[in-house]
C-alpha positions as CSV (number, residue, x, y, z in Angstrom):
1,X,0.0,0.0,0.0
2,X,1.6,3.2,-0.9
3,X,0.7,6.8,1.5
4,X,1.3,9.9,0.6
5,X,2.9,11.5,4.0
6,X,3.1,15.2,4.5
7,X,6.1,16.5,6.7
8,X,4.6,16.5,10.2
9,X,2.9,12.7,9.5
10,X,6.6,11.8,8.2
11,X,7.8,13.2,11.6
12,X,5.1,12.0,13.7
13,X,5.6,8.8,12.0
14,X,9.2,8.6,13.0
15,X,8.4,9.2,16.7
16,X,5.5,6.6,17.0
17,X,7.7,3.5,15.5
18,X,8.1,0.8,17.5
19,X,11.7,0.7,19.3
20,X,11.7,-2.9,19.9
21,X,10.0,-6.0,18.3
22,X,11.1,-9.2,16.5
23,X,14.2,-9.4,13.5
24,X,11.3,-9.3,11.0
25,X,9.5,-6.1,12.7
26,X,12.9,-4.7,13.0
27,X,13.9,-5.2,9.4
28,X,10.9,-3.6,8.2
29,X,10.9,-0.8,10.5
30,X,14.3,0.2,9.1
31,X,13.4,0.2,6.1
32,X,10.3,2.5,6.3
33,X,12.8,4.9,8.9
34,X,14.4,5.0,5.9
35,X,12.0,5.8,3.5
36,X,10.0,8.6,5.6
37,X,13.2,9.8,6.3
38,X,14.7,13.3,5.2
39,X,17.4,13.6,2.3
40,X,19.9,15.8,2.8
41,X,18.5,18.3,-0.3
42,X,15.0,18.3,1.6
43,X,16.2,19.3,4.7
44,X,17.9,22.0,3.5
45,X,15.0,22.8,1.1
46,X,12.7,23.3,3.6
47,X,14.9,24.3,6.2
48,X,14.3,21.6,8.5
49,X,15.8,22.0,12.2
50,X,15.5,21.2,15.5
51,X,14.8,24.4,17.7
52,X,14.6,24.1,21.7
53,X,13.6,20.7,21.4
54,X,10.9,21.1,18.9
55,X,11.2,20.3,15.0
56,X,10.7,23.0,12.8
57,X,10.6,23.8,9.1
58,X,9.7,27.0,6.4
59,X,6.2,26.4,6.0
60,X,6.1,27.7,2.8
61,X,7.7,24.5,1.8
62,X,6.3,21.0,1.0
63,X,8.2,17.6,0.9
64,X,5.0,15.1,0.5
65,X,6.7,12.0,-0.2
66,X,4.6,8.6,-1.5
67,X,5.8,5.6,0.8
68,X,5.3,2.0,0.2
69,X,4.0,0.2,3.2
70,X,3.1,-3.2,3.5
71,X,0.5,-5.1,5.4
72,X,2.4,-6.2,8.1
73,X,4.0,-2.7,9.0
74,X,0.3,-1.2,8.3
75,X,-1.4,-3.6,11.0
76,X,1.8,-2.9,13.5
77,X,0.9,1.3,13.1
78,X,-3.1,0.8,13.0
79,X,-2.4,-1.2,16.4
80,X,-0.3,1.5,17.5
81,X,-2.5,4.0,16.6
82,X,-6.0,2.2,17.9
83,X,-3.7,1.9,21.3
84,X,-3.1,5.3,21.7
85,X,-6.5,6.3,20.7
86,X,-8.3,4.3,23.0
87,X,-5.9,5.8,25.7
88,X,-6.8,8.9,24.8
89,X,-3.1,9.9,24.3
90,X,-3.9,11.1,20.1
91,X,-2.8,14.3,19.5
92,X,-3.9,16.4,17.5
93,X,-0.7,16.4,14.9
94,X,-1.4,12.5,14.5
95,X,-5.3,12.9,13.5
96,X,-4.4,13.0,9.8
97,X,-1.9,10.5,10.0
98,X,-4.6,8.4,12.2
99,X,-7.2,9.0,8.8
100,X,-5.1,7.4,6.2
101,X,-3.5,4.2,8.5
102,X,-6.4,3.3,10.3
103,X,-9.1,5.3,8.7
104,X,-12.2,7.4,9.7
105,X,-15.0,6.2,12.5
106,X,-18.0,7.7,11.1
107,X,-19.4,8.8,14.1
């Protein structure tokens, strides 16, 4: 399944991956760290920084980037994402992220 992630669900993203799990998890988690990751042209690009503990950016600047995700790595972040929910620990910059991995509750 491919996502298009904007900047702050890339970032997000990055800080809700698991930091443990089994050599299979692990594998696959590297690989998607990699591929949400920033390149060294886009962080300059869009002036991305870390500022007082916070990560910050020009936001007159886009870096959308398509990521391939497969089924087992989807389930791992709907889980995560469910979890967190349920807790009623969602903030409010992983609501759009929340949308396109787990999807919407009509409610």
């Amino acid at each position: 399944m491919k996502l298009e992630l904007s900047i702050i669900e890339r970032i997000v993203l990055m800080g809700i991956l698991p930091k443990e799990g089994n050599f299979k998890t692990m594998r696959q988690l590297r690989v998607l760290r990699e591929e949400i990751g920033f390149s060294d042209e886009e962080t300059a690009r869009i002036k991305l920084r870390e500022e007082n503990g916070l990560v910050r950016w020009d936001p007159k600047e886009t870096a959308d980037k398509m990521v391939e995700m497969g089924l087992n790595m989807r389930e791992a972040l709907n889980g995560i994402l469910v979890k967190l929910d349920k807790e009623g620990k969602l903030l409010e910059n992983m609501v759009t992220l929340y949308e396109k991995i787990v999807g919407v509750d009509p409610d």
